[in-house]
C-alpha atoms as an extended CHARMM CRD file, in Angstrom:
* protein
*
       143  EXT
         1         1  UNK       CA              0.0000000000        0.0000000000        0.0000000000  PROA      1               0.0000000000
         2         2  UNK       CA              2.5090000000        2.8220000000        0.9910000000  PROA      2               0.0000000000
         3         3  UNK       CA              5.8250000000        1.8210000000       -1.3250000000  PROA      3               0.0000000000
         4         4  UNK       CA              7.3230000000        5.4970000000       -0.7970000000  PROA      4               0.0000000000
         5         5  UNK       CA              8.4590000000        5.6980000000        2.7810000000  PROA      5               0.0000000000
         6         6  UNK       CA             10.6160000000        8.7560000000        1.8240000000  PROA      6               0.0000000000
         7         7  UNK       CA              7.6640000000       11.0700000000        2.1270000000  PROA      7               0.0000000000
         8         8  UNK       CA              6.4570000000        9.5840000000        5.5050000000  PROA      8               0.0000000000
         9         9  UNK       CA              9.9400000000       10.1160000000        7.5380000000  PROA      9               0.0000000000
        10        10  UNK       CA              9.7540000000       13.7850000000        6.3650000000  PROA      10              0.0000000000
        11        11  UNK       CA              6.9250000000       14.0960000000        8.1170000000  PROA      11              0.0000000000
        12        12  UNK       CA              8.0830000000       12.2030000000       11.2110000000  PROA      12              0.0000000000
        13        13  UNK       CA             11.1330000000       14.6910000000       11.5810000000  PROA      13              0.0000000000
        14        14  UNK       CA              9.0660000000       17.6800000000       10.6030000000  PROA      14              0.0000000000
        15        15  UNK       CA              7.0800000000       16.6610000000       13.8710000000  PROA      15              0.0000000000
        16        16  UNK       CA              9.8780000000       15.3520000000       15.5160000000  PROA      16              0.0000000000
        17        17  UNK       CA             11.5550000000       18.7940000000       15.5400000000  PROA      17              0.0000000000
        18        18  UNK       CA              8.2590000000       21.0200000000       16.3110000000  PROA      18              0.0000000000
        19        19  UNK       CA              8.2950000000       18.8530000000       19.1770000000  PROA      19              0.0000000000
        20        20  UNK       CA             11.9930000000       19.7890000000       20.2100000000  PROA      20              0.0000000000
        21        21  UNK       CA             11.5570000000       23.0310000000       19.8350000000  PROA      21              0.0000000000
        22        22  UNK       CA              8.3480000000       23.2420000000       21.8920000000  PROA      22              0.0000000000
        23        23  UNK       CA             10.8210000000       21.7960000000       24.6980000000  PROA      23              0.0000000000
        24        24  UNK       CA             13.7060000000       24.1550000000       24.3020000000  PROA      24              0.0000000000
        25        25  UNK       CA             11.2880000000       26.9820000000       24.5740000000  PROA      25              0.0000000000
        26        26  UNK       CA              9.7190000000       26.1270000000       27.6050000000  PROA      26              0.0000000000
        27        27  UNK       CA             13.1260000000       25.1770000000       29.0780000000  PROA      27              0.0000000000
        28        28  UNK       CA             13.9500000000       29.0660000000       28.2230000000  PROA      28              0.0000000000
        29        29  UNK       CA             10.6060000000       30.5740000000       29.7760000000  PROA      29              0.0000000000
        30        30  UNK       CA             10.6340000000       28.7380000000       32.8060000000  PROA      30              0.0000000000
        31        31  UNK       CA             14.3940000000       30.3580000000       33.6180000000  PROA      31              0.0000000000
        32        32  UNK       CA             13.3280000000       33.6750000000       32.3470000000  PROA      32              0.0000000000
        33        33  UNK       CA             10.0420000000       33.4240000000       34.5250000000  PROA      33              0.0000000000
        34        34  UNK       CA             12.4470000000       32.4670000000       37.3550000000  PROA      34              0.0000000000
        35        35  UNK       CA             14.2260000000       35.4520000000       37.1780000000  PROA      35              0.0000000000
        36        36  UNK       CA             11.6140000000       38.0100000000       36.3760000000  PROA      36              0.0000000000
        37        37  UNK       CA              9.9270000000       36.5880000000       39.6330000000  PROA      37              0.0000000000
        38        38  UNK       CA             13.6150000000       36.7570000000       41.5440000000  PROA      38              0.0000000000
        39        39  UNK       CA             13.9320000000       40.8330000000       40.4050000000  PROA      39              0.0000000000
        40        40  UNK       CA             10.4510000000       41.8660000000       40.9580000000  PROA      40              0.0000000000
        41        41  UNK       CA             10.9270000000       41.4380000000       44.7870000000  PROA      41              0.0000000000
        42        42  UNK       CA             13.8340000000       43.6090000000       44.8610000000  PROA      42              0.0000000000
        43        43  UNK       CA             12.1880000000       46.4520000000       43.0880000000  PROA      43              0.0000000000
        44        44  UNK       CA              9.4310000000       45.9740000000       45.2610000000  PROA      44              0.0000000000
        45        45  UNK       CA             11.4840000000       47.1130000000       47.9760000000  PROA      45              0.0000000000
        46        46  UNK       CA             13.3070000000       49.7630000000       46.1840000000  PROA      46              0.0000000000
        47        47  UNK       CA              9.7450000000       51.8330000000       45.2010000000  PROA      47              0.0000000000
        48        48  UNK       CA              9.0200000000       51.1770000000       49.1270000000  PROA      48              0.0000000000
        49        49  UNK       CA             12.3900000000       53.2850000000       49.9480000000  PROA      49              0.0000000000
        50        50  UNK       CA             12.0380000000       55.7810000000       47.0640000000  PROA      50              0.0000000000
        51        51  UNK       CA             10.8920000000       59.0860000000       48.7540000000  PROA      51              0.0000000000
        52        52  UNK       CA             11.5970000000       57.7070000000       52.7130000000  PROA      52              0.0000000000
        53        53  UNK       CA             14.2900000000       59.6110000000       54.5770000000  PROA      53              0.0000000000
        54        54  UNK       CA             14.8930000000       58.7020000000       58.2790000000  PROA      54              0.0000000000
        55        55  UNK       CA             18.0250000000       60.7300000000       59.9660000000  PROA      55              0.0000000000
        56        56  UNK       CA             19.6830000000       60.7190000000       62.6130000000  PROA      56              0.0000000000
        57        57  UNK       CA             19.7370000000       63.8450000000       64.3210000000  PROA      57              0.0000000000
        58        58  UNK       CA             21.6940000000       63.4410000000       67.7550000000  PROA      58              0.0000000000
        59        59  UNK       CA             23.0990000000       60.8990000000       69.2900000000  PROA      59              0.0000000000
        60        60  UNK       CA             24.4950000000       61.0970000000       73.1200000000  PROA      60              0.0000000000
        61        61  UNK       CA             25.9270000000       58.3710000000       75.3540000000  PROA      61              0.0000000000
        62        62  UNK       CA             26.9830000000       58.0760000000       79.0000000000  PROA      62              0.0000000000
        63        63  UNK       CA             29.0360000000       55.0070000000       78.5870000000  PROA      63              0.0000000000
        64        64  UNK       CA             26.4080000000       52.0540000000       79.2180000000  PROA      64              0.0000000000
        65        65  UNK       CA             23.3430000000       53.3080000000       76.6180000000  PROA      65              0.0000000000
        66        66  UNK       CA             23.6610000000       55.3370000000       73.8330000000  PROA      66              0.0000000000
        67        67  UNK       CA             20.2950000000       57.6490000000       72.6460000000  PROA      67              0.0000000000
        68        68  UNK       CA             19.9780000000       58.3000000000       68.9450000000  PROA      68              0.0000000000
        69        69  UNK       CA             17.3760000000       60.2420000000       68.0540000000  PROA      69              0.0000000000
        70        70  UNK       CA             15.9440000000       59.7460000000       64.4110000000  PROA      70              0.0000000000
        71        71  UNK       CA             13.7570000000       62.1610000000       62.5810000000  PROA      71              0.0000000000
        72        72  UNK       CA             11.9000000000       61.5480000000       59.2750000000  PROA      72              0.0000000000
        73        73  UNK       CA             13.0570000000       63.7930000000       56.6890000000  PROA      73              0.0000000000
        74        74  UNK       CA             10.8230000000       67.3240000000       55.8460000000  PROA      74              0.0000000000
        75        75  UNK       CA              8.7360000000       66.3930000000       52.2950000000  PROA      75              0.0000000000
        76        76  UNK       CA              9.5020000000       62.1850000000       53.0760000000  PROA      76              0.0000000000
        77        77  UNK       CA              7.1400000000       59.8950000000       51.6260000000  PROA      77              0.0000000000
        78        78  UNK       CA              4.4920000000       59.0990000000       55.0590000000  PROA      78              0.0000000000
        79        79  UNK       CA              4.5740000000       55.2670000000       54.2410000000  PROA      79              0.0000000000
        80        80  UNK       CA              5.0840000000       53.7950000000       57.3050000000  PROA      80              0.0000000000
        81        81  UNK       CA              8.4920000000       51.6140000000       57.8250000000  PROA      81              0.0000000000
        82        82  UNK       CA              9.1770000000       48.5460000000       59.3420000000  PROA      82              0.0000000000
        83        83  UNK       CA             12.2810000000       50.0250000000       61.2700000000  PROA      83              0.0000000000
        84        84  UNK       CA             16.0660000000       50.4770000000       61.0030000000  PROA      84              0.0000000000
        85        85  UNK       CA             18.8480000000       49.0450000000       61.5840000000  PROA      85              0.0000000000
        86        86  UNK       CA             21.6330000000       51.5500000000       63.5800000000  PROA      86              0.0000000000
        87        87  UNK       CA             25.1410000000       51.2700000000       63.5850000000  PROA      87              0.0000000000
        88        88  UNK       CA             26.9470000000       53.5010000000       66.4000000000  PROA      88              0.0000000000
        89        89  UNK       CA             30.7240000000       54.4200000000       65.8560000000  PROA      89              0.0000000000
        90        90  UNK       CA             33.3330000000       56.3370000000       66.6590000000  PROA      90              0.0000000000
        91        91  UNK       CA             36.4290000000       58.0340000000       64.5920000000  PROA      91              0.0000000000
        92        92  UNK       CA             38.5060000000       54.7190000000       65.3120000000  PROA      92              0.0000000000
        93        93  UNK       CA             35.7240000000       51.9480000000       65.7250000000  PROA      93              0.0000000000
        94        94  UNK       CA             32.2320000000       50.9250000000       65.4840000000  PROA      94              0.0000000000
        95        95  UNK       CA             29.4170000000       48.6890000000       66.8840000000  PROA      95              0.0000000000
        96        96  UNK       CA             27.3120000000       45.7550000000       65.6140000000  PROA      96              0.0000000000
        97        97  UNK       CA             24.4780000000       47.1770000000       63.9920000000  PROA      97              0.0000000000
        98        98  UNK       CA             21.0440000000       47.1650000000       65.8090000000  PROA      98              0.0000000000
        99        99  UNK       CA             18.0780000000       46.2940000000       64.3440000000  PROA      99              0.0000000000
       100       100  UNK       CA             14.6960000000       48.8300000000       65.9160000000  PROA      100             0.0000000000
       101       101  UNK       CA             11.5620000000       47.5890000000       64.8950000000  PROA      101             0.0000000000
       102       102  UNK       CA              8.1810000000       50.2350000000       64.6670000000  PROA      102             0.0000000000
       103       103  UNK       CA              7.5540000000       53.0740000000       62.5110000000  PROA      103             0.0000000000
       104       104  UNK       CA              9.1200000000       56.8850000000       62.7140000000  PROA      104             0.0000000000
       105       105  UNK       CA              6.3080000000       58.2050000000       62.0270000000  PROA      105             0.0000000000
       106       106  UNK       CA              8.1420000000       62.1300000000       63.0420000000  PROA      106             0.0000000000
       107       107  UNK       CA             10.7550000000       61.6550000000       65.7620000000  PROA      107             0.0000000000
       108       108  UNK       CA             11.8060000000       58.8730000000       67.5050000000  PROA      108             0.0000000000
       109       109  UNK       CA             14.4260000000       58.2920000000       70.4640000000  PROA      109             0.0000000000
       110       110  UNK       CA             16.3020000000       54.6350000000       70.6320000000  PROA      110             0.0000000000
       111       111  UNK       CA             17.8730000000       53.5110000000       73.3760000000  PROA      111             0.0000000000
       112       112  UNK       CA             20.7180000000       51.4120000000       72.6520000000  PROA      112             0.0000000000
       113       113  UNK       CA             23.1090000000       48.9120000000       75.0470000000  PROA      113             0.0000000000
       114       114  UNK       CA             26.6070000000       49.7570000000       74.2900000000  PROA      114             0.0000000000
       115       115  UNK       CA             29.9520000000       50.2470000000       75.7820000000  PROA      115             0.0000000000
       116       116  UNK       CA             30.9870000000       52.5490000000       73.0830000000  PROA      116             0.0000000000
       117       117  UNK       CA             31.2310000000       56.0710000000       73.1570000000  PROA      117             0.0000000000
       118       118  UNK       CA             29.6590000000       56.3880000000       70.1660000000  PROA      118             0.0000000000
       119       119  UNK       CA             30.0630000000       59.5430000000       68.2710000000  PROA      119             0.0000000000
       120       120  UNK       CA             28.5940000000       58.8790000000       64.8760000000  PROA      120             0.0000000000
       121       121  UNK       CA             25.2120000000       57.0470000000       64.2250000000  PROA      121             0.0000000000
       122       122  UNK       CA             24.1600000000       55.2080000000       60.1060000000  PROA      122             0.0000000000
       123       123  UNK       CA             20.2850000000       54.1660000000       59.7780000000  PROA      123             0.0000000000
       124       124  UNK       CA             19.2300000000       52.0780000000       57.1690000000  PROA      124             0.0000000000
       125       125  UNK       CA             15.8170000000       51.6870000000       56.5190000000  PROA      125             0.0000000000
       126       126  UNK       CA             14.0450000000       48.2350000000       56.0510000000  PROA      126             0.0000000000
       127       127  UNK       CA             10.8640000000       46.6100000000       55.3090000000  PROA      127             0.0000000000
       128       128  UNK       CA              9.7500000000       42.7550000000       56.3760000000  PROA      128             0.0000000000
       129       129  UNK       CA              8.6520000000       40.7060000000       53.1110000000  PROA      129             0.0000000000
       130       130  UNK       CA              8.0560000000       37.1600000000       53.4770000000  PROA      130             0.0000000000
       131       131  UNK       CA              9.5690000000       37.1710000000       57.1310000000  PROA      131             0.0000000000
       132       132  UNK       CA             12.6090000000       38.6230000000       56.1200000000  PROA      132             0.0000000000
       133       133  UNK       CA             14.1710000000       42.4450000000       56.9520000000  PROA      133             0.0000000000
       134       134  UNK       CA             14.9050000000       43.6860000000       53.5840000000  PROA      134             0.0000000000
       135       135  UNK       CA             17.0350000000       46.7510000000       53.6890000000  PROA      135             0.0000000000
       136       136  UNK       CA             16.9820000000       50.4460000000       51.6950000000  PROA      136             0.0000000000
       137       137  UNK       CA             19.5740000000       50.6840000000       49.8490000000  PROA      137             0.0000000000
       138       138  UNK       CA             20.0790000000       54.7100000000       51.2810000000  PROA      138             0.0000000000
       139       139  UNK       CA             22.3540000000       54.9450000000       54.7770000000  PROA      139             0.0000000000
       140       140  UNK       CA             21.8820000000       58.3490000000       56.5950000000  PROA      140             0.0000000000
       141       141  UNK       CA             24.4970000000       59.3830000000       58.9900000000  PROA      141             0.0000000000
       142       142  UNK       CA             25.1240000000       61.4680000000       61.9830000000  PROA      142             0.0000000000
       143       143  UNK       CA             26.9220000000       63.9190000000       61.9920000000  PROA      143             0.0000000000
């Protein structure tokens, strides 16, 4: 009945290839998806900073606690924050940085534990996504 095969296996790789590139395209979307999906969480975050400014305005210890107090910038977006994180220093060294959780919402006084003298005081802003701190790129520092 069918004496001409030649005309059949054309057809079989003519489907055999559609097929193969079906699977290489999907193969491509899945790690473009991937990192579409990776980047979009990081510029969530980054339009959440855009427009916040949080300062540190003064910052006076007495050798056990340190207070640093933190005002939000004049014209700064009123989206409320998560909290900062504050690193204390001085012209030679510095502290671990301390994370303060709750909003500064105008001005705010921390308290912070430390045996430094600090002179100097950097806030970074941050915002909780999926039960993670994730940190403005922007530092403010005192003085």
């Amino acid at each position: 009945m069918l004496k001409d095969k030649r005309g059949l296996s054309a057809i079989v790789l003519t489907i055999i290839m559609v097929g193969l590139v079906l699977v290489a395209v999907s193969i491509v979307w899945a790690v473009i998806l991937n990192v579409l999906e990776g980047q979009s969480e990081s510029l969530d975050i980054s339009q959440k900073c855009v427009g916040i400014v949080i300062k540190p305005t003064g910052v006076d210890c007495d050798g056990a606690e340190c207070q640093v107090v933190l005002e939000r910038g004049f014209g700064s977006s009123g989206d409320p924050v998560e909290g900062v994180g504050i690193t204390l220093s001085t012209a030679t060294e510095s502290d671990t940085e301390v994370i303060e959780s709750g909003n500064v919402a105008a001005t705010k006084t921390v308290t912070l534990n430390t045996t430094l003298m600090a002179t100097d005081a950097d806030v970074r802003i941050y915002f909780t996504q999926e039960g993670e701190n994730r940190f403005c790129s922007q530092l403010s520092s005192y003085p």
